[in-house]
LUMLO-134429 format. One record per residue (C-alpha): x, z, y; residue in three letters. Coordinates in steps of 0.001 Angstrom, whole numbers. Example, Ala and Ser with C-alpha at 12.3 -4.5 7.8 and 13.67 -1.06 7.14 Angstrom:
<pts>
PT     east       up    north  resn
PT    12300     7800    -4500   Ala
PT    13670     7140    -1060   Ser
</pts>
This chain:
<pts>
PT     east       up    north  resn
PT    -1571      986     4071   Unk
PT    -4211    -1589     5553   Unk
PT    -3439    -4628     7307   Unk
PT    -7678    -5258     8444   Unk
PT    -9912    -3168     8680   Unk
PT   -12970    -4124     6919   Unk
PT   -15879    -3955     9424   Unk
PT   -18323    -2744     7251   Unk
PT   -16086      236     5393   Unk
PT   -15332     1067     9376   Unk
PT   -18824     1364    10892   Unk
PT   -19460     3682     7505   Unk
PT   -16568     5877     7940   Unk
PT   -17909     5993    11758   Unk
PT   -20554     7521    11152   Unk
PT   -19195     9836     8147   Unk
PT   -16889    11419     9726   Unk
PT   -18173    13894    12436   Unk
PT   -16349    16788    13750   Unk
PT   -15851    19465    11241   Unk
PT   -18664    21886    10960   Unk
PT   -16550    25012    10585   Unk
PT   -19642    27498     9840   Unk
PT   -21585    25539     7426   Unk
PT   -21531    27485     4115   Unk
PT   -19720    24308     1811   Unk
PT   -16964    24387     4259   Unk
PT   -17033    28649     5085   Unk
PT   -16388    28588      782   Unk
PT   -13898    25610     1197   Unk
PT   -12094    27423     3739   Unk
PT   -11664    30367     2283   Unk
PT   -10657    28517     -984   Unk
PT    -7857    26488      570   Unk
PT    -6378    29370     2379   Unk
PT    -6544    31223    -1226   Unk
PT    -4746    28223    -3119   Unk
PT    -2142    28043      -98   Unk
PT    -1211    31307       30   Unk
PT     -749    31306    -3852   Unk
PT      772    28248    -3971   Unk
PT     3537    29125    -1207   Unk
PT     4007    32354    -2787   Unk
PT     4870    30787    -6406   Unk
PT     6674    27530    -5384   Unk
PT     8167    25672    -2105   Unk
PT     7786    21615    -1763   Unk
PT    10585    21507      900   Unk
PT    13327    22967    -2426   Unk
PT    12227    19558    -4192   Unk
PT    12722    17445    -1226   Unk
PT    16050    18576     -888   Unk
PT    16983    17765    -4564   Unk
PT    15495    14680    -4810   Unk
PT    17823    12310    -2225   Unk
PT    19373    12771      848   Unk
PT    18211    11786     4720   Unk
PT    20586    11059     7256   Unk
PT    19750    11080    10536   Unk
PT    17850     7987    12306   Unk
PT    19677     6760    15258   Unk
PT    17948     5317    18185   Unk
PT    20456     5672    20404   Unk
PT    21680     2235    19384   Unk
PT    20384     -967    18779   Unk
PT    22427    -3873    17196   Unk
PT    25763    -1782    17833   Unk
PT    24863    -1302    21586   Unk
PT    24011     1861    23023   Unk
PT    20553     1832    23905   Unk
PT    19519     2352    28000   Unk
PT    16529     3889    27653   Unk
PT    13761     4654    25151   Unk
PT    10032     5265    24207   Unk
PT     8377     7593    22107   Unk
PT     4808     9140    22145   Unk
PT     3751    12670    20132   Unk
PT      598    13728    18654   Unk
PT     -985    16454    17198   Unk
PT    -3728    17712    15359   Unk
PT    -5457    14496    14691   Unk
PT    -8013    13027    12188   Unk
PT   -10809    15532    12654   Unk
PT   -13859    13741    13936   Unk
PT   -13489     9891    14430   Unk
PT   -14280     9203    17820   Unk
PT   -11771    11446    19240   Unk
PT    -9292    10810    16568   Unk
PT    -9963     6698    17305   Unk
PT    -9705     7382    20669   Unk
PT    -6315     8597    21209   Unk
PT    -5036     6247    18862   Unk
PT    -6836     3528    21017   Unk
PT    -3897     4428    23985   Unk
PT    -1099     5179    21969   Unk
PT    -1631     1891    20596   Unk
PT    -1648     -424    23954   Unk
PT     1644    -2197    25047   Unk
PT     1159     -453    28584   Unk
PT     -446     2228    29837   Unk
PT     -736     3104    33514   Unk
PT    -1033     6537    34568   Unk
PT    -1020     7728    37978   Unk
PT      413     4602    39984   Unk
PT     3397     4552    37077   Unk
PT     3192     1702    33765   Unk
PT     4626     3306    30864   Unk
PT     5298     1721    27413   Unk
PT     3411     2106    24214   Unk
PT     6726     4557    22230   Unk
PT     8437     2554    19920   Unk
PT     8882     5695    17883   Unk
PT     5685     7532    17062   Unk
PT     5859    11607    16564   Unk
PT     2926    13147    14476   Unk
PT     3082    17204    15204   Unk
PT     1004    19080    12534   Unk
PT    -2323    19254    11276   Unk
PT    -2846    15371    10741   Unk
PT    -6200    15965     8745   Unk
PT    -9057    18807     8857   Unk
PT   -10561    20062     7400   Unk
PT    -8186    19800     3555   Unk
PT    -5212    17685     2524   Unk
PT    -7131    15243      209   Unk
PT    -6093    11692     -189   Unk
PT    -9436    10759      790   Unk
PT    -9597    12819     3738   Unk
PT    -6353    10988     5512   Unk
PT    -7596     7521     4031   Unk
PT   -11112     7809     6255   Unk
PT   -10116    10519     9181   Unk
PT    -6521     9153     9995   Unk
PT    -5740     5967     8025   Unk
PT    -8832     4256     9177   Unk
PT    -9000     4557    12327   Unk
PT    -4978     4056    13004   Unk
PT    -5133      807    11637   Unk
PT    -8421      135    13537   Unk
PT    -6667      660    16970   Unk
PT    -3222    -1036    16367   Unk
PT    -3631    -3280    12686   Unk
PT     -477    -4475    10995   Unk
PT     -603    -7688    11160   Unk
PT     -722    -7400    15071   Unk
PT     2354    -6148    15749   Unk
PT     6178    -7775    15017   Unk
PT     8498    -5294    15144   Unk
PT     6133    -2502    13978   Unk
PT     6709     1310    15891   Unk
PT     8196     3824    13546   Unk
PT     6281     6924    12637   Unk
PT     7360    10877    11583   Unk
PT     5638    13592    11094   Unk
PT     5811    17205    10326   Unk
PT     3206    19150     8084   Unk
PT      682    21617     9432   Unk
PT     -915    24593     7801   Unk
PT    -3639    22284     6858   Unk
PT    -1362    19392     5821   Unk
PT      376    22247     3364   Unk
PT    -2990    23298     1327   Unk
PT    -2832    20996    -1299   Unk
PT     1247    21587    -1501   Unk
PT     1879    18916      337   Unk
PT     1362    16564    -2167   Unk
PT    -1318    14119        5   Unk
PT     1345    14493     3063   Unk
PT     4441    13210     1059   Unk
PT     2539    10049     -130   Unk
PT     1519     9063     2671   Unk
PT     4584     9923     5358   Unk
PT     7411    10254     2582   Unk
PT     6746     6812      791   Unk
PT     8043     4335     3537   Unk
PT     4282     2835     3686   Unk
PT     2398     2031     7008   Unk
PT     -250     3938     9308   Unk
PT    -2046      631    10829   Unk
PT      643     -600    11971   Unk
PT     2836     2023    12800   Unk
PT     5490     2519     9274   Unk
PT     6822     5898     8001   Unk
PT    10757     5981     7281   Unk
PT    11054     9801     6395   Unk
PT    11334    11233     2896   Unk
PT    11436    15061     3993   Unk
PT     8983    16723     5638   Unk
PT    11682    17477     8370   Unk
PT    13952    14812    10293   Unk
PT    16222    14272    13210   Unk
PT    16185    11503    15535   Unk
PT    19481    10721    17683   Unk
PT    18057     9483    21078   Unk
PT    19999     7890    24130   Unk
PT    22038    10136    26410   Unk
PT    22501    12661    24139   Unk
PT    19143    14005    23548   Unk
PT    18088    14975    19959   Unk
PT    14422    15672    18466   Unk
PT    14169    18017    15844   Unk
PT    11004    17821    13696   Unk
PT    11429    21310    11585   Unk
PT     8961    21997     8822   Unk
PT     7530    25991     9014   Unk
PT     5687    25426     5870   Unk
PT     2527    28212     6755   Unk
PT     4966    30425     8794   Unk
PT     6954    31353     5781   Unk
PT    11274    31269     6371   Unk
PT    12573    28388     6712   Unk
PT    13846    26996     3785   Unk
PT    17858    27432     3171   Unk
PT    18168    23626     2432   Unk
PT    16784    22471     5809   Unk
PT    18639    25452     7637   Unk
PT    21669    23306     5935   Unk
PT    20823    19864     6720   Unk
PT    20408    20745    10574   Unk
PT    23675    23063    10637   Unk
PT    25438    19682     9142   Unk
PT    24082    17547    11591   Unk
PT    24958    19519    14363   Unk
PT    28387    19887    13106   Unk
PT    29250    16273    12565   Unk
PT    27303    14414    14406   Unk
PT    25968    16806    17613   Unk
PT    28471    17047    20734   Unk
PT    28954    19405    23305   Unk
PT    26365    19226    26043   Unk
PT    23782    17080    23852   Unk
PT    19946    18483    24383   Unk
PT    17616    19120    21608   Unk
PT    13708    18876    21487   Unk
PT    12242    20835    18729   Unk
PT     9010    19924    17546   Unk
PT     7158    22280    15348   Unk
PT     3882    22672    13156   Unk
PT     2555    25930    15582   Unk
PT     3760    27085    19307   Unk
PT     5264    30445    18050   Unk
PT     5658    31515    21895   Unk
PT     1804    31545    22185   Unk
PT     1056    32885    19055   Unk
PT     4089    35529    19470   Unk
PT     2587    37042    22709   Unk
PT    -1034    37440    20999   Unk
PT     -616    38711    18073   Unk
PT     2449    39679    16991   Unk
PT     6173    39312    18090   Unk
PT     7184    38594    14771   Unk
PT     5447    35326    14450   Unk
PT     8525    34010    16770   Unk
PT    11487    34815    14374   Unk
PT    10937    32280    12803   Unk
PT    12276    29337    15075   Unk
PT    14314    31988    16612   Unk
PT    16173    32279    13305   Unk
PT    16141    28791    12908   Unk
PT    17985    28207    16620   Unk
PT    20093    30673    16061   Unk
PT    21566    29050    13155   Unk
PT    22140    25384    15109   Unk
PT    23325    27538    18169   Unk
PT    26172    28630    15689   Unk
PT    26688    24951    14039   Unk
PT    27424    23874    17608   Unk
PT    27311    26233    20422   Unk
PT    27269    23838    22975   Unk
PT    23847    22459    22364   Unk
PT    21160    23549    24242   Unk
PT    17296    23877    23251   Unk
PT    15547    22304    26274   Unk
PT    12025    21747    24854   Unk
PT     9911    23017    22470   Unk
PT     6919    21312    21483   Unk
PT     3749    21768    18806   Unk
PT      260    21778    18188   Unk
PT    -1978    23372    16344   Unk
PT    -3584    25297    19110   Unk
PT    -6386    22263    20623   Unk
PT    -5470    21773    24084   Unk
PT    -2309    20858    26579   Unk
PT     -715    24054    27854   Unk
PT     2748    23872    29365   Unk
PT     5390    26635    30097   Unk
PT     8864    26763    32364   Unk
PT    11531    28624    32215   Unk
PT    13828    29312    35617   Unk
PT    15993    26906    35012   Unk
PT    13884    23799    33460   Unk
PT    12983    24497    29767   Unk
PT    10076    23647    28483   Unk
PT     7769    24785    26074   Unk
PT     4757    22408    25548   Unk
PT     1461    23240    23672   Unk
PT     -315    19346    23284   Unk
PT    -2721    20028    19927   Unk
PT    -5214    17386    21360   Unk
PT    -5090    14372    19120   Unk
PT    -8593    14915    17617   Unk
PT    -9239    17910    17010   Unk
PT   -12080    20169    18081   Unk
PT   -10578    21896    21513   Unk
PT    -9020    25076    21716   Unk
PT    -9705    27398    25160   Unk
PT    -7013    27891    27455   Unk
PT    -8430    31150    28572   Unk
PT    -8663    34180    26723   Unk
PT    -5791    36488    26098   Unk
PT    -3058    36893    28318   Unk
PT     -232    34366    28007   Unk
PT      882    33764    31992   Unk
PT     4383    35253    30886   Unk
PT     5926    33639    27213   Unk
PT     9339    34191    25728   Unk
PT    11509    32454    23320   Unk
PT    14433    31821    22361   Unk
PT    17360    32728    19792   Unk
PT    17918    36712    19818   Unk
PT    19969    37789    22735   Unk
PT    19318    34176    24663   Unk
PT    15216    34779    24454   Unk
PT    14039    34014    27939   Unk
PT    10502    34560    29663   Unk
PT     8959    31020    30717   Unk
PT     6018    31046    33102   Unk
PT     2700    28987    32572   Unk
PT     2756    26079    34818   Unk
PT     -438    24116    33446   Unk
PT    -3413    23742    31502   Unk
PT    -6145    21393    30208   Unk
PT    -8640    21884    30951   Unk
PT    -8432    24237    33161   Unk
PT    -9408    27946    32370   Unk
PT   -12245    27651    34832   Unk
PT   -13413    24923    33032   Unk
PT   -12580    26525    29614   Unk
PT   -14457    29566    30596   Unk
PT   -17457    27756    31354   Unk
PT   -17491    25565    27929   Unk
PT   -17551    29329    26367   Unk
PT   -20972    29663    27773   Unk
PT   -22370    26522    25157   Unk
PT   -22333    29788    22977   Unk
PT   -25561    30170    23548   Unk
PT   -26544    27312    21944   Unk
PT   -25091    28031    18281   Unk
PT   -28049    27118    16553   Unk
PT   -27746    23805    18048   Unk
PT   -24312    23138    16548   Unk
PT   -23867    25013    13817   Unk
PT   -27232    23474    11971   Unk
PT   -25511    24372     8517   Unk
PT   -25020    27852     9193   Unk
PT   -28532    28746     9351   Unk
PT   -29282    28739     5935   Unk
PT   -26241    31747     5488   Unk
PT   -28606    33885     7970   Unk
PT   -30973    33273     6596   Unk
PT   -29976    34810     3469   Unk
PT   -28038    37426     5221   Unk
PT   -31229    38616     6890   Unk
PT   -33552    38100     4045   Unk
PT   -30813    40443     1875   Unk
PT   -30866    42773     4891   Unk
PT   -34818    42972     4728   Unk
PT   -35152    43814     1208   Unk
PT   -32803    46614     1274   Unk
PT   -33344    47970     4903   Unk
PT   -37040    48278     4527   Unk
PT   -36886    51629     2569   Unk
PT   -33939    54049     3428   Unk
PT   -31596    54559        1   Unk
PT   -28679    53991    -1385   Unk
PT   -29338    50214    -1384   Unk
PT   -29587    50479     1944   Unk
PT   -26868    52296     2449   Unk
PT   -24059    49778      200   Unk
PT   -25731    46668     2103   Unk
PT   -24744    48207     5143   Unk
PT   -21690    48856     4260   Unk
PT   -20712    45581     2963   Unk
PT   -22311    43743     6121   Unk
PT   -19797    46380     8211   Unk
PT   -16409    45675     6060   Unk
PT   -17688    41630     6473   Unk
PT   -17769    42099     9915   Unk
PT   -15223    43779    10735   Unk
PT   -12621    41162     8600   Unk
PT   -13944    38559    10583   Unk
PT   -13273    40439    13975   Unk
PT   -10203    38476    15871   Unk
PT    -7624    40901    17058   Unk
PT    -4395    42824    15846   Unk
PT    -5230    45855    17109   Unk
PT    -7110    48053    14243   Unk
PT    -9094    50151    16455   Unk
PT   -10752    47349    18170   Unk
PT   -11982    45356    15168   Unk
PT   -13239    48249    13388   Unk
PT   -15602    49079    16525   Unk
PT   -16484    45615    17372   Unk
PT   -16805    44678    14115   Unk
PT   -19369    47845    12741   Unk
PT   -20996    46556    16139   Unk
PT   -21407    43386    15694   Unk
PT   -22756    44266    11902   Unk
PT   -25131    46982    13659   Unk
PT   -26633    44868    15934   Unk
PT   -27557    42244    12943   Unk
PT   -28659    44780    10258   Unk
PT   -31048    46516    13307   Unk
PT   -32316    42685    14378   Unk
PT   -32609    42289    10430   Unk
PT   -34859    45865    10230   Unk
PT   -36756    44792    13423   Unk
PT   -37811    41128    12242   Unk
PT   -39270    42923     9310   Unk
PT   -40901    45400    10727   Unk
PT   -42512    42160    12673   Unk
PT   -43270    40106     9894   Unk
PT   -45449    42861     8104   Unk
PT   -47787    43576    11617   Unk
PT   -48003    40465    11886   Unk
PT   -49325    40200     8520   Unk
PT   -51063    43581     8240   Unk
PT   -48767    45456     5656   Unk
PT   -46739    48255     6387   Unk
PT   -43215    46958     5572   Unk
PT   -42178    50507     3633   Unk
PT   -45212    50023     1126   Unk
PT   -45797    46927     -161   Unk
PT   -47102    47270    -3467   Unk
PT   -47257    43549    -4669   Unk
PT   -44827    40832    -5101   Unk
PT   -46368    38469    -2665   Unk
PT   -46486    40968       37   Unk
PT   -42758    41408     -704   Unk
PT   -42407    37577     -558   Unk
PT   -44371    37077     2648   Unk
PT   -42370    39931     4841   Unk
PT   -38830    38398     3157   Unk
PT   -39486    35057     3910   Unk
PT   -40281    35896     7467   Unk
PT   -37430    37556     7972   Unk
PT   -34948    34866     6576   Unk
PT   -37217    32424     8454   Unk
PT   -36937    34402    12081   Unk
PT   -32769    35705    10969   Unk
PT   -32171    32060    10711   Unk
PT   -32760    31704    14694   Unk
PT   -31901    35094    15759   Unk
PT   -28881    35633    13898   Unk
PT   -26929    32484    15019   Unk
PT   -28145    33269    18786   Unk
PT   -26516    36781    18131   Unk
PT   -23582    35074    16475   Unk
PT   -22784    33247    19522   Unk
PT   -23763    36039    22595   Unk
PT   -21063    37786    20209   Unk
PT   -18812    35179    20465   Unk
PT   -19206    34282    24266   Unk
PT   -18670    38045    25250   Unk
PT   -15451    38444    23029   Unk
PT   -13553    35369    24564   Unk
PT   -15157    35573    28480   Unk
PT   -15225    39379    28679   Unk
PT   -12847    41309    25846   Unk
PT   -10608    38008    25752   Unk
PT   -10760    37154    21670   Unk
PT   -11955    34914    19444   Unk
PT   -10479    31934    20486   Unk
PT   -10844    29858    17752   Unk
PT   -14418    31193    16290   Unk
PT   -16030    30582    19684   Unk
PT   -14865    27083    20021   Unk
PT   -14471    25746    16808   Unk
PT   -18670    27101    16499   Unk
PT   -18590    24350    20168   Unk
PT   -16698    21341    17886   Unk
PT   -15831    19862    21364   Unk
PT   -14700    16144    21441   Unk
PT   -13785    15694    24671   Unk
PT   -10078    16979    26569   Unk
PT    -7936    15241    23962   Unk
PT    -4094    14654    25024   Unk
PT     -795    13217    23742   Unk
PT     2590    13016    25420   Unk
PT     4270    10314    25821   Unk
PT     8526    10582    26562   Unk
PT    10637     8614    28094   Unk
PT    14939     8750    28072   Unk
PT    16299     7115    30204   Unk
PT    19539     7210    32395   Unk
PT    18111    10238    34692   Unk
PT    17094    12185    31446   Unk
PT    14137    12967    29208   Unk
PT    10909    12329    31087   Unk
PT     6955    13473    29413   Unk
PT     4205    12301    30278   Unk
PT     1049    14711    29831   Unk
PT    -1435    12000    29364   Unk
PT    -5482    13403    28921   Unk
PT    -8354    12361    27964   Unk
PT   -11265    13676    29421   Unk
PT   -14438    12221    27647   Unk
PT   -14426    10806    24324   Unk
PT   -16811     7959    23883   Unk
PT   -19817     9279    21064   Unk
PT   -20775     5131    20839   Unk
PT   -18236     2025    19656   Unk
PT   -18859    -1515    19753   Unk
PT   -16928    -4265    17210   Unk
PT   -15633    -6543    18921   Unk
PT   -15857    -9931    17874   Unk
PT   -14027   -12448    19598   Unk
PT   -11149    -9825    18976   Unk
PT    -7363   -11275    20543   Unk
PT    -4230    -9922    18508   Unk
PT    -3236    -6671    19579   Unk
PT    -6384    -5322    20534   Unk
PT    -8528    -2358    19180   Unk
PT   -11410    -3787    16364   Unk
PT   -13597    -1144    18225   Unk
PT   -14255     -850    21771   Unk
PT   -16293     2350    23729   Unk
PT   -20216      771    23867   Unk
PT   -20688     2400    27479   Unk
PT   -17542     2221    30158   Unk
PT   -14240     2532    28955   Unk
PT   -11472     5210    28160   Unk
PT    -9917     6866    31200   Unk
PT    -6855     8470    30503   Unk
PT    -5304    10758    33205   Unk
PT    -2050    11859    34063   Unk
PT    -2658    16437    33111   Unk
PT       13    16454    35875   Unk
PT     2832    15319    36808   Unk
PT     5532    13877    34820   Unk
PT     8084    16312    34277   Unk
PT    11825    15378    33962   Unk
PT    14810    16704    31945   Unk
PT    18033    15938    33159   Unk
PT    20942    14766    31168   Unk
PT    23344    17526    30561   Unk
PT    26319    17805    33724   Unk
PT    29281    16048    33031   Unk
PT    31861    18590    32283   Unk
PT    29410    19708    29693   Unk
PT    30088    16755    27500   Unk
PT    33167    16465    25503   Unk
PT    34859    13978    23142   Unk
PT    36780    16672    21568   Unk
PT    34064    16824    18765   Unk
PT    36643    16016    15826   Unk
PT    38870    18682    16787   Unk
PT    36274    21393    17424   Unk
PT    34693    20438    13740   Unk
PT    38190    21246    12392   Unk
PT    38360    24227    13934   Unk
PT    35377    25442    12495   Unk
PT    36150    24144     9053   Unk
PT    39724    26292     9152   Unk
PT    37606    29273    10576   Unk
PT    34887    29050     7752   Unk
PT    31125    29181     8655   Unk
PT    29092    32517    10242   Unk
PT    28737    35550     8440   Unk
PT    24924    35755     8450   Unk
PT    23226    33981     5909   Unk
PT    22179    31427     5450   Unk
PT    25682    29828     5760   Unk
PT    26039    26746     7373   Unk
PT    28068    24465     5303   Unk
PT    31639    23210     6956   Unk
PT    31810    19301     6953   Unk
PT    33897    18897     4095   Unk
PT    30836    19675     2180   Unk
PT    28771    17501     3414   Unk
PT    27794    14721     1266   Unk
PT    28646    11704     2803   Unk
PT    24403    10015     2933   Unk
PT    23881    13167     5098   Unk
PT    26333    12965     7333   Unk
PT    26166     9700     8809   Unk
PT    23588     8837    11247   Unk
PT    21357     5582     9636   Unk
PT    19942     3116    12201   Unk
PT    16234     2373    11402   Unk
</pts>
């Protein structure tokens, strides 16, 4: 969408664009807005029904180049981006070089770019992915740099999906460029063929609603007539249901599971041998006995997620009867490190500046009603409770009504005993002021003093849920907006199978420098102090290509056979090739 970057529109969006501040009171409101409109608009309509309408989208085939299979292939994936810009600008920085080297071992910048979820926080606008993901994409790799430019896809997020995804399609479903990086899609979902008979699968969740009939049918197609026997499939997806499954609620993992279970019927001999997503803020990988993975990388730019907290050492997944447990293998950062971060809790007031002026008002409220016992009294304590106890994180009921009436208590009696303060300080006795100014004088205090004390409560809350009772993930750290521990993967297949790379980042430069006596091919901004040290998380991990007597050639006759036997009896039905329309069934080579 931009060829060059304009230095001075840069340096502004720069310094714009800071890490979300998730408690200040604009974005508390906006948040609870989007999730509103979301909810309603998911309820009363479905994008993904008009995508499938509107044109067909065969597969892309990398597995050959020119009419010649392919040897071997690069591709990078990245989630949860375009949050704050130095983070965001930084991981962007690496997947744009030609090489990278990581532990002793060069790797190549993917010629196939995979964008996971969550591209822009905190909403969907068309300004929002112009300065938090357009910007600083074209900053680190411009399009006029590159030749053959890499190809991009990407799958919506929950946050992607708040405005519809309306801002998403233009800018992914349009064939237009990201720097220089250029979008092909014109679905929110998509299949790449890769060498040696791997498969990705980007499948659209669309807020954790069913997935749609339409893309149930495209992927049941594609595994009929174009899938074979002992291929491997990656599926990358907007949230890691296996995490999210074991927390809260089993539920949450039917949906891929029904999804699965459908392409295990199009083609049984296909095996699901990855799963990757975002959405949770950090790099988190789990194993199966025999191999599979299931890969949490949310660290494209995001603030980070923990990786302690609630259990999770044992996950499952998988379709119905084939659901397997798979073990947790690694983490970054660590949970000793994560558990320490937690402890920046203490410091709310330093980085949630905005929220101060909501306790302030909270405690002022508190001190006008608390002051003299009533039934004023009484409903403001009540409400503060009920407030309290909706934003308690946990799916058991008994625990957030306790530790939410708790948590209420504790700021309704700080509330009673700041004005209780204020009026010895001042002389009055807090149950009898008579004039308005005394009123005035013991409110103010107590908004002034609430507006310190109630964030320090806030986050002592906070720090004890996640280090101690093991909740509140996302309120403790998201309050932390931390920059630093960003990741991507980068994959490559190659004769001996499917290989990732869990590459980390482990301190995000706060200062950039233009550069300029810039060379083609090289970032417009550069880190002011040092320069970026990417890591290996560990390891690279490798899947192997399927055994031989897997793979078969008898895919003709095994379509046929399914087409005489009709398709499964539990909807949705998978469509037998002979309905296929002939733009979806052929694989198209970008």
């Amino acid at each position: 969408m931009t060829a060059r970057p304009d230095r001075a529109m840069l340096e502004a969006i720069q310094k714009s664009s800071p890490m979300t501040s998730w408690y200040s009171p604009f974005q508390l409101a906006r948040s609870g807005l989007d999730m509103a409109i979301s909810g309603l608009m998911g309820a009363r309509g479905d994008f993904r029904l008009l995508e499938a309408i509107a044109g067909p989208q065969p597969p892309f085939d990398y597995a050959a180049r020119d009419g010649l299979e392919r040897d071997e292939l690069w591709l990078d994936y990245v989630a949860d981006t375009g949050d704050g810009f130095n983070p965001t600008y930084a991981i962007a920085s690496l997947l744009a070089r030609p090489t990278l080297s990581l532990g002793g071992r060069e790797t190549r910048r993917g010629e196939v770019l995979i964008m996971g979820g969550d591209q822009v926080y905190p909403s969907a606008t068309r300004q929002a992915y112009w300065t938090r993901l357009v910007m600083p994409y074209a900053a680190a790799l411009p399009q006029a740099d590159v030749k053959e430019p890499p190809h991009l896809f990407a799958i919506p997020g929950n946050h992607d999906w708040y405005d519809g995804l309306t801002s998403f399609m233009r800018l992914f479903g349009q064939r237009r460029t990201l720097g220089a990086w250029k979008t092909l899609q014109t679905r929110s979902y998509f299949a790449l063929k890769l060498p040696h008979g791997f498969w990705l699968l980007g499948v659209d969740i669309h807020l954790e609603a069913d997935i749609d009939q339409p893309q149930i049918e495209y992927f049941c197609r594609l595994a009929r007539a174009e899938m074979r026997d002992g291929d491997r499939v990656v599926l990358c997806t907007a949230e890691p249901d296996w995490v999210k499954g074991a927390i809260y609620n089993p539920d949450l993992q039917s949906n891929l599971a029904f999804f699965e279970r459908h392409l295990a019927e199009a083609r049984p001999g296909v095996e699901v041998v990855a799963r990757i997503a975002g959405d949770l803020h950090h790099y988190r990988r789990h194993e199966s006995a025999d191999g599979r993975q299931n890969i949490t990388a949310g660290g494209g730019g995001a603030f980070l997620h923990p990786t302690h907290g609630e259990p999770v050492d044992v996950v499952h997944s998988g379709p119905g009867d084939d659901q397997r447990p798979y073990t947790l293998k690694a983490s970054f950062p660590s949970a000793a490190e994560s558990r320490r971060l937690t402890w920046h809790n203490l410091l709310f007031v330093r980085y949630n500046a905005g929220f101060l002026p909501v306790a302030a008002f909270v405690y002022m409220l508190s001190s006008l009603t608390l002051r003299r016992p009533g039934s004023g009294a009484v409903a403001w304590g009540l409400i503060l409770v009920l407030v309290f106890i909706l934003f308690t994180d946990t799916s058991r009921t008994w625990y957030r009504r306790l530790a939410g009436s708790l948590h209420a208590l504790v700021h309704l009696a700080a509330a009673l005993g700041l004005t209780h303060l204020g009026g010895a300080l001042l002389g009055l006795d807090v149950r009898n002021l008579a004039s308005f100014g005394s009123i005035l004088a013991v409110t103010l205090f107590a908004g002034a003093t609430g507006a310190l004390v109630g964030p320090t409560l806030m986050g002592v809350y906070l720090l004890i849920s996640l280090n101690v009772v093991r909740r509140h993930g996302n309120e403790a750290f998201s309050a932390l907006r931390i920059e630093d521990y960003k990741n991507f993967l980068r994959i490559h297949v190659h004769r001996g199978g499917l290989t990732l790379y869990p590459v980390g980042l482990r301190k995000v430069p706060r200062a950039w420098t233009w550069v300029e006596d810039r060379k083609p091919g090289e970032p417009y901004l550069v880190p002011t102090r040092g320069a970026l040290a990417p890591e290996l998380i560990e390891e690279p991990i490798t899947i192997p290509i399927a055994p031989r007597h897997r793979r078969t050639d008898q895919r003709a006759a095994e379509v046929a056979g399914d087409a005489r036997r009709g398709p499964p009896a539990e909807a949705p039905r998978c469509p037998a090739p002979a309905a296929e329309s002939p733009a979806e069934s052929g694989v198209s080579e970008p």
